[in-house]
C-alpha positions, 0 to 999 in steps of 0.5 A: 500500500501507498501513503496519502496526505489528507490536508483538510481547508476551510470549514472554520467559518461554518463552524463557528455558525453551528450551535453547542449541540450541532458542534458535538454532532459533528465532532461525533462524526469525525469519531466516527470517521477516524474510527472507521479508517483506524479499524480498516487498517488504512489510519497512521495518524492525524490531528486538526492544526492550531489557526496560528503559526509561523511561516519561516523562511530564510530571511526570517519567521512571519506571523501567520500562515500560508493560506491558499486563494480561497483565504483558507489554511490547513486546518488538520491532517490524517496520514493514511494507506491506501491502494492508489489515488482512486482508492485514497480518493474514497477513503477522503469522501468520508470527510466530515470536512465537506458537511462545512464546505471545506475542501481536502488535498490528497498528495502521495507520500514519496519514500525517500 
């Protein structure tokens, strides 16, 4: 099996529009979802990502982080396997991230 990258983007401002109990609800189902690839065996890791970081490059750190032209950083990750791309593909369609039109980048991890 190959290794895949999942960066989830945006979704933080329909987040924030969701009641106490919608909240639990979702996080609820992103259990569900970690669970679901961790005991298919496809889960190596993940976490979400604090909205604050730094950006160092070789003239020096900014405050901030890259965001792409939607104006919406990375806002966690999972590390999974999965047979190819198309597999990998339907792994992520599973995403809680979509019910907050968020967005997934899927990148191939290259072994070195």
């Amino acid at each position: 099996m190959k290794e895949y990258l999942l960066f989830m983007r945006g979704g933080d401002a329909r987040m924030a529009e969701l009641s106490e109990e919608e909240s639990q609800a979702h996080m609820a189902r992103w259990g569900v979802y970690m669970n679901n690839l961790a005991d298919s065996g496809n889960l190596v890791g993940g976490m979400p990502l604090d909205m604050a970081g730094r950006v160092l490059r070789k003239d020096g750190a900014t405050e901030g982080v890259v965001k792409s032209k939607d104006d919406e950083a990375i806002g966690g990750w999972l590390h999974f396997k999965a047979n190819d791309y198309d597999h990998a593909i339907d792994l992520a369609k599973g995403c809680p991230i979509f019910e907050l039109e968020g967005n997934v980048e899927i990148r191939e991890v290259i072994p070195m």
